[in-house]
N, C-alpha and C positions, 0 to 999 in steps of 0.2 A: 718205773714210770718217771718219767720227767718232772721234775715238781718246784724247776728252777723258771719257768713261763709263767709270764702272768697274762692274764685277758680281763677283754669284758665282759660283764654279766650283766644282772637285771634285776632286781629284787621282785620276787612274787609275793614273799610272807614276811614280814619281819616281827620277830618274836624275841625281844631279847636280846641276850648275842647270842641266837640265832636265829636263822633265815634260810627261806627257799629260794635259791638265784636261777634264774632261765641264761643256761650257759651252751655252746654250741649244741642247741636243738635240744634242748632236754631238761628238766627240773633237777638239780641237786642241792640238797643239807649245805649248808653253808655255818661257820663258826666264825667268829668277830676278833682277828686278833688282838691278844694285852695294848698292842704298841696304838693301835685305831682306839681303842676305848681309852686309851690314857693321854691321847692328846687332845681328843672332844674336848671342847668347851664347854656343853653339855651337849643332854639327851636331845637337841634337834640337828647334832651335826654326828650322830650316826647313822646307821640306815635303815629306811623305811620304805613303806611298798612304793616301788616306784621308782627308786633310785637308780643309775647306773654308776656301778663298783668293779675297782681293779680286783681280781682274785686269782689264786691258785689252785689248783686245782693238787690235792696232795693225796686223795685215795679215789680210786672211778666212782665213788657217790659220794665224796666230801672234798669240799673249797673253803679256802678260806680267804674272809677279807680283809683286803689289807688297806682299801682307800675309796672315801663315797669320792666320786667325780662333782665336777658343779652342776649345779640346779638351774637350769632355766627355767621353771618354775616350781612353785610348792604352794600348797593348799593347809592353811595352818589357824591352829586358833589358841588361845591364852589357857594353859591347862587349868585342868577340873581344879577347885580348892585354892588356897589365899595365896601361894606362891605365885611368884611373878618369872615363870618359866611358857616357853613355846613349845609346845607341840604340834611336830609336824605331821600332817595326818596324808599324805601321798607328795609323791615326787614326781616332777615333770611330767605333767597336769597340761593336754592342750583344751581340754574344755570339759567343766563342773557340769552335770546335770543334775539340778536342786530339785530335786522331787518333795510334792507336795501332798497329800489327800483333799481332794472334795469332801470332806466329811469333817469331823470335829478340830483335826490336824489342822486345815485350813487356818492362817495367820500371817495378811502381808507382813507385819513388822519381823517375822522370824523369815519370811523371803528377805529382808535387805539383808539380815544379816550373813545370810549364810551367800548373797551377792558381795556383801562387804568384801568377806575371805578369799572367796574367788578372785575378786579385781583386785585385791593385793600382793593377793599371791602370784599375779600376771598369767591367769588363764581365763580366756571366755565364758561365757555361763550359760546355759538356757534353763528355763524354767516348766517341768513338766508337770502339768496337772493331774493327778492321776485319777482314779475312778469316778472317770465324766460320764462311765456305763449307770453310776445313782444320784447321777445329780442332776435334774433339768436346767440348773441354769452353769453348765460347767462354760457356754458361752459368754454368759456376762462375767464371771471370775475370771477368764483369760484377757477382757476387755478392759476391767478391773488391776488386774496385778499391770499391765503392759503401761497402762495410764499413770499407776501412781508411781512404779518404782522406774519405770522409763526405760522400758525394757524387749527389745524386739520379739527375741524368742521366747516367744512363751506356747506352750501346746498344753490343750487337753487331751490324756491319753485313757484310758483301759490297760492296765497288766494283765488284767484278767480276759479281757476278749480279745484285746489287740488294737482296740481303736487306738488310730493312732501311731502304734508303736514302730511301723517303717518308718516315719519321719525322722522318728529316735535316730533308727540305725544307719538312716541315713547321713544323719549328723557323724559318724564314727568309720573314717572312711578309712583306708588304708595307710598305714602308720599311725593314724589318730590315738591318741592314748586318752580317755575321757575318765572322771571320776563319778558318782554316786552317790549324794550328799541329800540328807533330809532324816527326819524324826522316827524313830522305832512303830513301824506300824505304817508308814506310808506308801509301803509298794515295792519299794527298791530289790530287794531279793526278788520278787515276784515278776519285776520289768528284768532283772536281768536274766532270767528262767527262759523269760517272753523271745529274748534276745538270742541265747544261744540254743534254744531250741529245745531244750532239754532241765528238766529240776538237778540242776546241778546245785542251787541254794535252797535251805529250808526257810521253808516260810510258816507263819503262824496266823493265824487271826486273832483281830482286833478286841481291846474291850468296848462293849457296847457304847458303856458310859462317859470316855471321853475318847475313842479310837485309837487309843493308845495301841503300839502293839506290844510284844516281848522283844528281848535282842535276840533274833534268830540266826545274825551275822556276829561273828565272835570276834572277828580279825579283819583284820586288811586284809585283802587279796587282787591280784591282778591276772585276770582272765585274758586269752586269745581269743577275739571276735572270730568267725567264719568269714568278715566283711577283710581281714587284715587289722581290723584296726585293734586296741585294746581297752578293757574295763574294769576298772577299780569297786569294788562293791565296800562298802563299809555300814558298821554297824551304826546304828541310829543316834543321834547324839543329844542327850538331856539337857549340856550345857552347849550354849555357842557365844563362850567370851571372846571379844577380839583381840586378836593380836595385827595391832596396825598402827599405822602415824598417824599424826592429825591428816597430813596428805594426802593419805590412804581414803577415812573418810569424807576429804571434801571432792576425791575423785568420786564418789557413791553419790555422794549429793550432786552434782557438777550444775543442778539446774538455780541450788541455791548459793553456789558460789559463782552464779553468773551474778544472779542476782542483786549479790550481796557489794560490788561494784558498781551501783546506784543509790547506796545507802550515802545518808545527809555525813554519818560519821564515818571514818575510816576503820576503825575498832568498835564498830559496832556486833551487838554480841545477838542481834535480833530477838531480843526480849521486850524491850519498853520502851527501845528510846524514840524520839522524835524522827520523821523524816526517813525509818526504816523500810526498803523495798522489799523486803522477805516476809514481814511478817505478815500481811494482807494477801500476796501474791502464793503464799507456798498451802497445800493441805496443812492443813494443822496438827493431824496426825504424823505427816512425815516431820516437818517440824517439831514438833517433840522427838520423835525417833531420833534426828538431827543430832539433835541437844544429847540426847543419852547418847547416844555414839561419841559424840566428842569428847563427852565428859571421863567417858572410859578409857579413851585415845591418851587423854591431860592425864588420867590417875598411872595409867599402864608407863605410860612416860616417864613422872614421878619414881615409880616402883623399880623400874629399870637403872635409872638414877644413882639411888640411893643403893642398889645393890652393887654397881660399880663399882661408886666409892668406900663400899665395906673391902669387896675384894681388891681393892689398892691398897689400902690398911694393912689388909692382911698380907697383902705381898710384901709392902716395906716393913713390916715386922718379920717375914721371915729371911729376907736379905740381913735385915741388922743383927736377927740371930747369929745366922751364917758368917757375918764379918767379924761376929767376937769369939765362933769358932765354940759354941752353942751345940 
């Protein structure tokens, strides 16, 4: 076999160093070459679901990779725990669908965030509501979320009956590659069941007590729609830190940084001062959300920072080793 060709491929699974790639027509094992893992700057510039990767293909069920291609976009958030590292949780991303529950799950402030990620990451977003089959007023929540966080798509769905859920698929049209974002216990496995026809994801039910579910989705995975298009299912996520610039956030706010160009000060922080157009004019809620977001943006910044200028340290320490021949 030829094993001097490289092509393109597609990550389905990534686990590690390794991965499932969709290579001419078919799923195959894929391994991470030394020379790809040792020049990462780190764990968000190897491959993850979603990426397209140069590989080789070296036995008829094993490739390996040798180079993530560039991202148009990516879907990412500030990893779990006090490190100030990125994890990317899907690759070239043309549209987020943020699934919610009508039931306990239900929390505009955890829809911005999980909008945050999306609009930074440079993909579209819709917002679906999902069991409007137990809620009488799943009308006024979509009336609700579209008002405060200013946001067109938004739909009440049923995973469980279907209401709904053609508009989904309609959003996922041919070549579309959409991802699956929202909390353990919201639907996701269950919409995407809905979607490909078939229980191809396990699902679980809810606790009573706060609709929490269990993680029924273990990995990342990227499915082929019947529509053409493709779908990211992911496991539900506990934490949702950002990972973004201040820029990032005042794109998410964009109604308070019109605003905020009316204020009496220039560097007004829209807290207390005099003459402020945001503070009256904005929900109050989202305005504090504002505020947390930004302050995570300033901290994330900081943390990034300072980790730079460790690893400059540490480079000119070992250049000077090297020059005394150390």
């Amino acid at each position: 076999m030829n094993t001097t060709e490289r092509t393109v491929a597609r990550v389905c699974v990534s686990q590690g160093d390794r991965a499932c790639v969709w290579m001419d027509g078919e799923i195959v094992d894929a391994l991470l070459t030394g020379a790809l893992t040792y020049a990462a700057g780190s764990a968000a510039d190897l491959p993850v679901t979603g990426d397209w990767v140069a590989v080789r293909r070296v036995e008829p069920s094993l490739a390996l990779i040798e180079e993530v291609l560039p991202r148009r976009s990516k879907i990412s958030r500030r990893a779990a725990g006090t490190r100030a590292e990125e994890q990317v949780l899907a690759a070239n991303v043309d549209l987020a669908l943020i699934v919610c529950g009508l039931d306990g799950d239900f929390n505009v402030r955890r829809l911005e965030r999980y909008l945050a990620i999306a609009r930074e990451g440079g993909a579209a977003a819709a917002i679906l509501l999902n069991k409007a089959d137990v809620n009488a007023d799943a009308r006024l929540a979509v009336e609700e979320v579209r008002r405060t966080l200013r946001v067109d798509h938004v739909v009440a769905i049923s995973a469980h009956t279907g209401q709904g859920c053609d508009v989904v698929e309609a959003m996922i049209g041919p070549g579309v590659t959409a991802v699956l974002l929202g909390s353990s216990g919201a639907g996701k496995s269950t919409l995407l069941n809905r979607i490909l026809g078939a229980a191809t994801q396990r699902t679980a039910a809810v606790r009573e007590s706060d609709s929490r579910g269990r993680h029924t989705t273990t990995h990342r995975e990227l499915m082929a729609l019947p529509s053409g298009g493709f779908l990211i299912d992911t496991p539900g996520l506990r934490e949702i830190q950002l990972w973004m610039s201040e820029a990032g956030v005042a794109a998410v706010f964009d109604d308070i940084a019109a605003l905020a160009t009316q204020c009496r000060f220039r560097d007004c922080t829209h807290n207390s001062e005099p003459g402020c157009a945001v503070r009256h004019a904005v929900d109050p809620g989202r305005l504090e959300s504002f505020h947390k977001l930004r302050r995570e943006s300033e901290r994330l910044t900081g943390a990034l920072t300072e980790k730079q200028r460790w690893r400059s340290i540490h480079k000119a320490v070992k250049q000077l080793y090297k020059l005394r021949g150390h």
